[in-house]
DOLOKOL-317165 format. One line per 5 residues: their letters; for each residue x, y, z of C-alpha. Coordinates in steps of 0.1 Angstrom, whole numbers, plus 5000, padded with zeros to 4 digits. Each point is the difference from the previous one (the first is absolute). Example, Ala and Ser with C-alpha at 12.3 -4.5 7.8 and 13.67 -1.06 7.14 Angstrom:
AS = 5123 4955 5078 ~ 5014 5034 4993
END
This chain:
XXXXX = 1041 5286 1078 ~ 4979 5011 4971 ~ 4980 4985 4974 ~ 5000 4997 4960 ~ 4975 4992 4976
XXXXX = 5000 5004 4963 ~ 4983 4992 4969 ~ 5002 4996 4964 ~ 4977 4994 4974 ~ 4964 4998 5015
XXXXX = 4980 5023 4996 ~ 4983 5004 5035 ~ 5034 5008 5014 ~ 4988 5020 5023 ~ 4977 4977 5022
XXXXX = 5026 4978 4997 ~ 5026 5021 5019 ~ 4977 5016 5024 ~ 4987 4960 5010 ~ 5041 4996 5002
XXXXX = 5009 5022 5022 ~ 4973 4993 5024 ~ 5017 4964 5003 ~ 5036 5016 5007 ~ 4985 5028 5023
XXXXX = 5015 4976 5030 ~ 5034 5012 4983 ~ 4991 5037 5007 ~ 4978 5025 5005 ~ 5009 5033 5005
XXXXX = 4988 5007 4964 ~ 4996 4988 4965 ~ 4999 5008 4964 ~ 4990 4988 4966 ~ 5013 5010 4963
XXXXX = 4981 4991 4972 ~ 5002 5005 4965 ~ 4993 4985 4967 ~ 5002 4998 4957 ~ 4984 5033 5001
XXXXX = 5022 5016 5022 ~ 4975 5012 5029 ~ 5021 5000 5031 ~ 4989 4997 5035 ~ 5019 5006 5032
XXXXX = 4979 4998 5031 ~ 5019 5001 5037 ~ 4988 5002 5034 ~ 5007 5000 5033 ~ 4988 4970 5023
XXXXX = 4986 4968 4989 ~ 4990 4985 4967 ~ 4961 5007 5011 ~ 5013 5040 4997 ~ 5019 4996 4968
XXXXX = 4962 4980 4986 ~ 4982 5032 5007 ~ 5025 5018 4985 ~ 4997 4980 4962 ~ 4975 5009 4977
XXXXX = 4982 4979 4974 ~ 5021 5023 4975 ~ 5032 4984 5015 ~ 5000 4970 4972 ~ 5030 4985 4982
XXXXX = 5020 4968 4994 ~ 5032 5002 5013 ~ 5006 5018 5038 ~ 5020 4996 5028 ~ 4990 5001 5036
XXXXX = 5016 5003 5038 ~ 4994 5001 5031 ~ 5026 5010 5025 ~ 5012 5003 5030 ~ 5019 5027 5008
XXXXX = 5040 5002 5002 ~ 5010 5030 4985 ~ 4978 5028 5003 ~ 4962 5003 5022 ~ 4977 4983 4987
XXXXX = 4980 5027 4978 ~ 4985 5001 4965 ~ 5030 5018 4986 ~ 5025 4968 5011 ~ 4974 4977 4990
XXXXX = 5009 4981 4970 ~ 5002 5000 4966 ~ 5029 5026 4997 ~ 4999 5016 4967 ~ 5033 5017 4985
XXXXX = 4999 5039 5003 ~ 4985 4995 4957 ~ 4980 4975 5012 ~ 5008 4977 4976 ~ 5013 4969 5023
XXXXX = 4981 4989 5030 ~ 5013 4977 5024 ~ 4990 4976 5033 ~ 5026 4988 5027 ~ 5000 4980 5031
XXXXX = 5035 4995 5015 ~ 5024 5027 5012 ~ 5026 5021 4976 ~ 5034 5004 5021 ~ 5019 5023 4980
XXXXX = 4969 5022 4991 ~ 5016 5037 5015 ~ 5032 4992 4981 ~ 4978 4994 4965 ~ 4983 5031 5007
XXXXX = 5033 5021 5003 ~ 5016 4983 4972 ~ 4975 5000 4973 ~ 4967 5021 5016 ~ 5012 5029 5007
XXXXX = 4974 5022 4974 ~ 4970 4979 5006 ~ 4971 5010 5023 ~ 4984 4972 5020 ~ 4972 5002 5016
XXXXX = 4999 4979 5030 ~ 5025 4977 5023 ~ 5006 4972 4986 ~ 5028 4975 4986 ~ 4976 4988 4975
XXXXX = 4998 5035 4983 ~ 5034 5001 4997 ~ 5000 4969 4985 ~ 4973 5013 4966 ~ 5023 5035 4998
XXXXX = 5029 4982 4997 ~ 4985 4976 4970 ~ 4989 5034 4987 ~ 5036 5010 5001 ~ 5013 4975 4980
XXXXX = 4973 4997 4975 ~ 5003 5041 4996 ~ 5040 4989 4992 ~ 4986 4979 4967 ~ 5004 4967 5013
XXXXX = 4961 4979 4994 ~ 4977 4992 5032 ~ 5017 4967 5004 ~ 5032 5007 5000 ~ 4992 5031 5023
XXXXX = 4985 4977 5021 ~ 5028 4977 5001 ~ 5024 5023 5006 ~ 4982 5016 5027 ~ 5001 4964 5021
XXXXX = 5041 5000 4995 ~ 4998 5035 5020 ~ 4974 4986 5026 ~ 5011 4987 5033 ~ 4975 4980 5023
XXXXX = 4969 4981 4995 ~ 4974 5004 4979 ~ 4973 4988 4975 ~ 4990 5024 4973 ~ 4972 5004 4977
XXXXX = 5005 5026 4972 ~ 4980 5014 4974 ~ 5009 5020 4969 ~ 4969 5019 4989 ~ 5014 5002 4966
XXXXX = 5001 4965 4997 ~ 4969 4991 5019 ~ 5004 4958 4987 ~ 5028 4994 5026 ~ 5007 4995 5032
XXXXX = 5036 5000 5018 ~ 5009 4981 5029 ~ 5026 4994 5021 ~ 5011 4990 5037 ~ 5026 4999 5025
XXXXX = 4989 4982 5036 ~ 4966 5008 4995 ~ 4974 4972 4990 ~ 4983 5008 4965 ~ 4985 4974 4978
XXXXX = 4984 5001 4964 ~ 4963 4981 4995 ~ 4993 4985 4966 ~ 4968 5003 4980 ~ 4989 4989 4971
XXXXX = 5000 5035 4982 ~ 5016 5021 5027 ~ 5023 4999 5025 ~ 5003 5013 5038 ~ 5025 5015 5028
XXXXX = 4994 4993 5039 ~ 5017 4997 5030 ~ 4985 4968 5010 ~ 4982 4975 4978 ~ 4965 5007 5020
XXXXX = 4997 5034 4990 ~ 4994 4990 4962 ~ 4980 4959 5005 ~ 4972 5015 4988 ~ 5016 5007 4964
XXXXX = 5029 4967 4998 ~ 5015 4972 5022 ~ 5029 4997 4978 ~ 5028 5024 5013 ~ 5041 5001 4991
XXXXX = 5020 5010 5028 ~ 5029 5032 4995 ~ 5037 4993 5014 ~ 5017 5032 5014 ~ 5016 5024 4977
XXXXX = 4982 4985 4969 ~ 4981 5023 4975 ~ 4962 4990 4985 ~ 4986 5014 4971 ~ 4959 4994 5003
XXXXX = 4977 4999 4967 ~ 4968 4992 5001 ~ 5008 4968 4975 ~ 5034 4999 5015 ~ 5028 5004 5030
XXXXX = 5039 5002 4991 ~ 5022 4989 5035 ~ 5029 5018 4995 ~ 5034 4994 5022 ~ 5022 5027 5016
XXXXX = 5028 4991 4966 ~ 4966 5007 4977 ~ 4998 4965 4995 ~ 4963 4984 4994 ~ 4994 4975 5029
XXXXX = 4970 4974 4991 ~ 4981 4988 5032 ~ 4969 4975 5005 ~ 4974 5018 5015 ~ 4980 4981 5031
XXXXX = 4967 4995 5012 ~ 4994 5018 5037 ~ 4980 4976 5021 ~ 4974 5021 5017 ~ 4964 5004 4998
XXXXX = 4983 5032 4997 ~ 4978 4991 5027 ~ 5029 4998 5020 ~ 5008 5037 5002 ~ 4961 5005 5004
XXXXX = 4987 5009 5036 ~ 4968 4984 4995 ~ 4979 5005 5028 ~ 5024 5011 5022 ~ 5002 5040 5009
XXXXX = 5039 5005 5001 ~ 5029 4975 4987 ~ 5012 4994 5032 ~ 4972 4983 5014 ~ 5000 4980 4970
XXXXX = 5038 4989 5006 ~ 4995 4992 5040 ~ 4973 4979 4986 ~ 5021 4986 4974 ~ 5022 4982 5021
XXXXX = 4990 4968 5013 ~ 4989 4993 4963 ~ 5041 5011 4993 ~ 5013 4972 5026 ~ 4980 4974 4984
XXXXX = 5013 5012 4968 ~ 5040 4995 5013 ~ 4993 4966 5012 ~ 4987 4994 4964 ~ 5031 5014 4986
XXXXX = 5026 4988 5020 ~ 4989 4969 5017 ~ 4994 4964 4984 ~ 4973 4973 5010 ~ 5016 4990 5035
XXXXX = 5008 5033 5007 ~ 5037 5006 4996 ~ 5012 5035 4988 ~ 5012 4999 4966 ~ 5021 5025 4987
XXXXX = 5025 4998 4972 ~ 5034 4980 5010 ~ 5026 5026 4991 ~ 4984 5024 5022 ~ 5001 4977 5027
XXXXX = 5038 4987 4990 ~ 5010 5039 5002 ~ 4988 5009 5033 ~ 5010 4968 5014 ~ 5033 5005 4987
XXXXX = 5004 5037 5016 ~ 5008 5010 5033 ~ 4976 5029 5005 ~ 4967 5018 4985 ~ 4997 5034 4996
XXXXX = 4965 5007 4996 ~ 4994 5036 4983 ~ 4973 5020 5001 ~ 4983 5031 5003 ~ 4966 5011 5020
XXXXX = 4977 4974 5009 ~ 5022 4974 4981 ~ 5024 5012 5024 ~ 4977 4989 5027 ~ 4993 4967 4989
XXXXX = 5038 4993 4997 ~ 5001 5002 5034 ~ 4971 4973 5002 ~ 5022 4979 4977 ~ 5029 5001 5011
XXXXX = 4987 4987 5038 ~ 4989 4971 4979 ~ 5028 4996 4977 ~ 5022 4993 5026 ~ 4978 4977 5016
XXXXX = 4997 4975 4974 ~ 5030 5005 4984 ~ 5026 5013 5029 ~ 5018 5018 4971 ~ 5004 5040 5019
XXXXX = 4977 5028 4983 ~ 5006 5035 4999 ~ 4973 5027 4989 ~ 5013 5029 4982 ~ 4978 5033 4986
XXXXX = 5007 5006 4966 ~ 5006 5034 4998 ~ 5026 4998 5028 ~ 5018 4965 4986 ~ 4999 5013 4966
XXXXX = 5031 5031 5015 ~ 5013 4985 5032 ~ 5004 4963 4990 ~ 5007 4979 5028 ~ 5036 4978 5006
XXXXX = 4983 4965 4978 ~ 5006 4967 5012 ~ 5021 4973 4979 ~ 4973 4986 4980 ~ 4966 5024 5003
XXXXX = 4965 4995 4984 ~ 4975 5028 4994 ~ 4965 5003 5005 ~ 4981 5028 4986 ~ 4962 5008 5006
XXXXX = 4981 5021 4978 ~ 4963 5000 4997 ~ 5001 5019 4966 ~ 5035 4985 4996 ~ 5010 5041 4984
XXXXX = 5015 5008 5035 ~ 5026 5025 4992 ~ 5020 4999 5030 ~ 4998 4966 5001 ~ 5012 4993 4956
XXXXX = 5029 5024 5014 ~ 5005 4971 5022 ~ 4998 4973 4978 ~ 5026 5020 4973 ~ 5028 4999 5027
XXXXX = 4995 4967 5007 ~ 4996 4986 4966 ~ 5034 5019 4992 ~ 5016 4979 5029 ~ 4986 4965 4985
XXXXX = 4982 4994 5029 ~ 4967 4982 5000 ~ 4963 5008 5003 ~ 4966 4996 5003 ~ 4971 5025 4996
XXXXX = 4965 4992 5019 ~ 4977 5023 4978 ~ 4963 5000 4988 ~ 5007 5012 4968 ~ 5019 4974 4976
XXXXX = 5018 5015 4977 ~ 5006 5034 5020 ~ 5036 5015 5002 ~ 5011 4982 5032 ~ 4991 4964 4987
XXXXX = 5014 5002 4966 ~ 5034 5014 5014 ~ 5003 4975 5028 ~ 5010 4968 4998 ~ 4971 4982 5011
XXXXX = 4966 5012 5008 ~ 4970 4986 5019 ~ 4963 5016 4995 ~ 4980 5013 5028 ~ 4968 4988 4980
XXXXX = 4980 5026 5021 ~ 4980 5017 4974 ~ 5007 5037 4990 ~ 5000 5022 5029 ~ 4986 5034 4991
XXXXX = 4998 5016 5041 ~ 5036 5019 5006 ~ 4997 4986 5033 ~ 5011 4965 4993 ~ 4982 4969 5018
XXXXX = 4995 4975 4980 ~ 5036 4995 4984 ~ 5016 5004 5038 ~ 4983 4970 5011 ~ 5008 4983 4967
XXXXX = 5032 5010 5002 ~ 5006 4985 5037 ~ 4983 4971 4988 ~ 5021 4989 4970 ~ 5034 5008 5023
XXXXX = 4982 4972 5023 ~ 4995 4976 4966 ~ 5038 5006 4992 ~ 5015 4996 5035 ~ 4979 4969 5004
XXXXX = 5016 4989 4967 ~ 5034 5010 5007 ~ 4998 4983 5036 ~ 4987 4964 4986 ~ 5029 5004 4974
XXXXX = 5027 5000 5034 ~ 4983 4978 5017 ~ 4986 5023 5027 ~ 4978 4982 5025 ~ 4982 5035 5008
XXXXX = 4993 5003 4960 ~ 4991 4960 5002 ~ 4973 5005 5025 ~ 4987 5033 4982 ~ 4963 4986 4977
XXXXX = 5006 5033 4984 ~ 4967 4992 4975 ~ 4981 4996 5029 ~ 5010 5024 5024 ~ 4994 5025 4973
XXXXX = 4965 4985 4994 ~ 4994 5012 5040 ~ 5011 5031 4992 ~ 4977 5006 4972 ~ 4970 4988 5022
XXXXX = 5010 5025 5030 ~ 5006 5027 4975 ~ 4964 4998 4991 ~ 4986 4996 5036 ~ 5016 5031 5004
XXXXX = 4991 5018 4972 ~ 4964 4994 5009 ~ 5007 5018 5033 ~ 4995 5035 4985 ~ 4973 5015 5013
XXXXX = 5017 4993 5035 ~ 5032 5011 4986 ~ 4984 5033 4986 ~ 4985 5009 5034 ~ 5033 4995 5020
XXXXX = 5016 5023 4977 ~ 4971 5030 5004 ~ 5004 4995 5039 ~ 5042 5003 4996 ~ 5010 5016 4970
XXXXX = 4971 5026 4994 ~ 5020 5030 5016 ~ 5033 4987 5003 ~ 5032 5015 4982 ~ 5023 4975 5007
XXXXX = 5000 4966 5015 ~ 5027 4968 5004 ~ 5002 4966 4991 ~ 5025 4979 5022 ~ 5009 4965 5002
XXXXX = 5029 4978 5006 ~ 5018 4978 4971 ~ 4978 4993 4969 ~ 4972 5019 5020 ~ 5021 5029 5001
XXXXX = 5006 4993 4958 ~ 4965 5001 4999 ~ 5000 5033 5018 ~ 5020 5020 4979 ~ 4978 4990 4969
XXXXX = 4966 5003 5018 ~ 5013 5035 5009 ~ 5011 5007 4963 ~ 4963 4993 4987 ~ 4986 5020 5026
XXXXX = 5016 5031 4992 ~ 5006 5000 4963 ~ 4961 5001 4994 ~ 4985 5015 5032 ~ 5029 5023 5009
XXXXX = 4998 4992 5034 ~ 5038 5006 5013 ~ 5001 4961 5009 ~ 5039 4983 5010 ~ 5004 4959 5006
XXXXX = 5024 4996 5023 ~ 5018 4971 5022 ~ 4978 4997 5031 ~ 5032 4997 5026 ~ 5012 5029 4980
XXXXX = 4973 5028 5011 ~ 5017 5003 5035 ~ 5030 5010 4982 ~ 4987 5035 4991 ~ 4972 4993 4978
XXXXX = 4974 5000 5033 ~ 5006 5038 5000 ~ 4977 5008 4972 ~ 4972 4977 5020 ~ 4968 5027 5013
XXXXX = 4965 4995 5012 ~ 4984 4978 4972 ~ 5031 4990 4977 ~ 4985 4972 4980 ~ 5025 4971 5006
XXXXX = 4993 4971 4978 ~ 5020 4967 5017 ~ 5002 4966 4978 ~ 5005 4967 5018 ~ 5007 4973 4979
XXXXX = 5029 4984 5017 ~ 5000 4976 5035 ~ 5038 5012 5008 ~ 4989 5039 5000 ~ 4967 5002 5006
XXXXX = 5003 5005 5039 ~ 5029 5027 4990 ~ 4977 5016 4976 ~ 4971 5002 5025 ~ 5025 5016 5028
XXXXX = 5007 5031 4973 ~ 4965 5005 4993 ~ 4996 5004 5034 ~ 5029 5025 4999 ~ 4980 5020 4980
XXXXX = 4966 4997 5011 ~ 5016 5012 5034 ~ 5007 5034 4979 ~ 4966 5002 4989 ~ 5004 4980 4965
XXXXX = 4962 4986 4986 ~ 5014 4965 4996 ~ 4990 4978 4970 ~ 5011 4961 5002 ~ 5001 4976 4972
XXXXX = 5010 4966 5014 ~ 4998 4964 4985 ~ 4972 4976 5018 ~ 5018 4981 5017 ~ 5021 5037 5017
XXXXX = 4971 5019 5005 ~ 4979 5011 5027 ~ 4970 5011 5006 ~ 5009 5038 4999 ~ 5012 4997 4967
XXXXX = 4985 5018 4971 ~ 5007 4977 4971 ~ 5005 4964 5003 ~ 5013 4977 4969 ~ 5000 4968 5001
XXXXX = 5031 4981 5003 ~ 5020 4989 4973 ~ 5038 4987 4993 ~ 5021 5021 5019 ~ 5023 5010 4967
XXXXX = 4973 5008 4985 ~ 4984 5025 5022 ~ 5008 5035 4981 ~ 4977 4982 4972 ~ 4968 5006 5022
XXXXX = 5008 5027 5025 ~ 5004 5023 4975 ~ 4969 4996 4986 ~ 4978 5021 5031 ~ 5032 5029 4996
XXXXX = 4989 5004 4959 ~ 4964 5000 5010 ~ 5009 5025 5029 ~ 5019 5025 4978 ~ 4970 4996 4968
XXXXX = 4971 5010 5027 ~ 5017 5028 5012 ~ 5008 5013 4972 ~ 4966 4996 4989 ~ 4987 5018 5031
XXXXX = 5022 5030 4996 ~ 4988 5005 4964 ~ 5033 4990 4982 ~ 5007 4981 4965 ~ 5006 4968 5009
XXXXX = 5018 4991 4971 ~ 5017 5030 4988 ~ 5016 5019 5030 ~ 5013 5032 5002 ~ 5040 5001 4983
XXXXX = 5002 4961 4993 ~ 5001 4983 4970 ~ 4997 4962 4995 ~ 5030 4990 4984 ~ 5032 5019 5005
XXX = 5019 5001 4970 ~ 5024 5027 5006 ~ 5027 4999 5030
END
């Protein structure tokens, strides 16, 4: 949950790595540092605590070179200070290193072979550089310290090292953590994720675990874990660098919530033809037809819109879903049925407790299908099939835009997988068109801010908790409206199953508890309605989203109606709106919150 940058053979590395970083910072951003150096010799290590803005202030015009290495992290082992900020440098300071990933066996490498070294802060990366040290100090040459140091690593990592006294190389490496090399005419560059480095090349090659890469500035050398040379066609990443910009927009997230009608239109581009039948590829349709349950896994708000999925997925297809978190499958792996097919959904498609996942499973031949927005990621290559989000890059921690795609490219492939059985529920389902409403309500919606912004200063403005409930997809929606709400704002905020409050959860309702209650669905809504009067009895501020044709006059939000699988698609919309403007009003970073980092690549 940290990211890399690197470059070699320009001379205004510097720039380069600082404008870098500041497209990784949704990775991390407890701190940051930059290494630097050059034909001459001149080093420069700058670190600092907080975000790349700090570490900016921090680099003078002196700080020049053309070949550095940069990070910004996110803290696992150690508080985030300038002293575990990375680089590490050796204790002669004559290898400095960058890491994102986790090292397992780092206390037993620090007994074994660290025992006279001083280190000077927390970390597992600094363990890491001392123990290169070690082996160089034993005569063998940087590379073959290196290498030998990953045979005595155990976990996950991506690595950028440096070797002062040869200052025309960069080493690479990884383990579960995404890392790719950039391509330039004269030079060459390291980053976590192609957009840090578009501005410099579009032309990237992509690193398989526990493979070695020697980077020149004329030159890389892809080296297996045997020491054999591995030759691989670089590709060309399909973004726009105006579509990491904000624009006009003031935070990312706005941007995103924005985004998404524009994102529906895009998935009935992608995955519907002329007369507006999903079309996805037939041997991903012959697989799950063929299996007798999906597991959907997941972690966060993927998690969440599994849930959505898997209400429609057996609709259409009447083949039984089960939602598993990742990080709970990936040790505790459910009794299987005869012939399973797996789901995985990743917005960055790095999900480490979700690739744990996906090793198992691969291990047991069994099939699967990643839903990403990143082609190429980990998740899609290693699965057997993958389908693309086609949201756009999502910068904001707090997803949006890729939960709604998500939910929305599930609908696409049960529609497909229904029409394949025959299905008359699939049959009846204009999934092309229904999804065309959805992008029109979205925007009605979206336009609704100002009214959405003043609803939230008359609930939310002193609150420290409040509570989404609902009943069925409504109570899906609930758990992720509740999720956005307080990983950005901090508001102590639960979604829970409306019938479910009288069951002990009512005890925590006082004098103006904010209790949001979404009503999307005919067979519930009267339910629903009877809880929030439950509450409102015990003094909860009561806060009703309902569907047009459910609503009453009362309500505070109103969306108009659409089909009624598809209702998460638009009553989620006012919850991300809710959870940006309060966030807003209490002063917060919207897109980077406190302790989170956007893609979680360690477990």
């Amino acid at each position: 949950m940290c990211g890399i940058v690197g470059i070699i053979g320009k001379e205004n590395a510097t720039d380069i790595l600082v404008q870098g970083l500041e497209k990784l910072e949704y990775r991390g951003y407890d701190s940051a540092g930059i290494f630097v150096t050059g034909k001459n010799k001149e080093d420069h290590l700058v670190k600092s605590l907080g975000r790349i803005a700090d570490l900016q202030s921090k680099i003078s015009s002196e700080v020049q070179g053309t070949v550095g290495i940069g990070h910004t992290r996110w803290a696992t082992h150690g508080k985030p200070s300038e002293r575990n900020a990375h680089p590490h440098t050796s204790s002669n300071q004559q290898f400095i290193l960058v890491h994102n990933g986790v090292i397992e066996n780092f206390e037993e490498i620090k007994q074994e072979f660290l025992q006279n070294k001083q280190l000077e802060g927390e970390t597992d990366t600094e363990i890491v550089v001392h123990l290169i040290e070690c082996f160089a100090e034993a005569g063998m040459a940087t590379k073959e310290a290196f290498k030998k140091a990953l045979t005595v690593i155990k976990g996950s990592y991506a690595f950028a090292l440096i070797d002062k006294n040869d200052p025309d190389t960069i080493y690479v490496a990884k383990n579960k953590s995404p890392l790719l090399i950039g391509l330039g005419d004269t030079f060459n560059v390291i980053c976590s994720d192609a957009m840090a480095m578009l501005a410099e090349t579009n032309h990237f090659v992509e690193i398989a675990d526990g493979e070695m890469v020697i980077v020149k500035a004329d030159k890389i050398e892809i080296e297996d874990e045997k020491g054999n040379l591995v030759y691989r066609e670089s590709y060309e990443a399909q973004l726009d660098l105006s579509d990491i910009e904000k624009g006009t927009y003031p935070y990312y997230m706005l941007k995103e919530i924005d985004d998404q009608p524009t994102v529906m239109r895009r998935i009935i581009q992608e995955y519907t033809n002329t007369v507006g039948d999903a079309v996805i590829d037939d041997k991903i349709i012959g697989k799950i037809t063929g299996s007798d349950r999906i597991y959907v896994v997941a972690c966060g708000t993927s998690y969440n819109a599994g849930w959505v999925g898997k209400a429609i997925l057996e609709k259409m297809t009447k083949i039984p879903v089960e939602v598993h978190l990742s990080s709970e499958f990936g040790y505790n792996m459910p009794l299987l049925s005869e012939k399973p097919f797996f789901i995985f959904l990743s917005q960055s498609g790095e999900t480490a407790d979700s690739r744990q996942v996906l090793v198992q499973t691969n291990e047991l031949g069994l099939p699967s299908l990643t839903l990403t927005n990143v082609a190429g990621s980990t998740l899609s290559r290693e699965a057997d099939y993958t389908l693309l989000l086609h949201a756009g890059p999502e910068i904001a921690v707090a997803s949006t835009k890729a939960y709604t795609a998500q939910i929305a490219v599930l609908a696409v492939l049960a529609k497909a997988v229904g029409d394949k059985k025959g299905n008359q529920s699939s049959l009846e389902f204009d999934i092309a068109h229904e999804l065309s409403v959805i992008a029109a309500v979205m925007e009605t919606i979206i336009d609704e801010k100002m009214v959405i912004s003043q609803l939230v200063e008359d609930y939310l403005s002193t609150t420290r908790n409040a509570f989404y409930i609902g009943r069925g997809v409504d109570y899906y929606v609930s758990m992720e409206a509740s999720l956005k709400l307080k990983e950005i704002s901090y508001i102590q905020a639960e979604g829970f199953a409306a019938g479910e409050l009288k069951h002990g959860t009512i005890a925590l309702i006082e004098d103006g508890t904010p209790v949001f209650g979404i009503i999307t669905d005919q067979k519930t809504a009267a339910h629903t309605r009877g809880n929030l009067k439950e509450v409102e009895s015990r003094g909860a501020h009561n806060f009703v989203i309902a569907l047009a044709s459910l609503a009453k006059e009362t309500d505070q939000l109103i969306i108009p109606d659409v089909h009624p699988l598809l209702t998460p698609l638009v009553s989620i919309i006012p919850t991300q709106l809710i959870a940006y403007f309060a966030t807003l009003q209490r002063g917060y970073d919207v897109d980077k919150p406190r302790n989170l980092a956007k893609s979680v690549t360690v477990e």
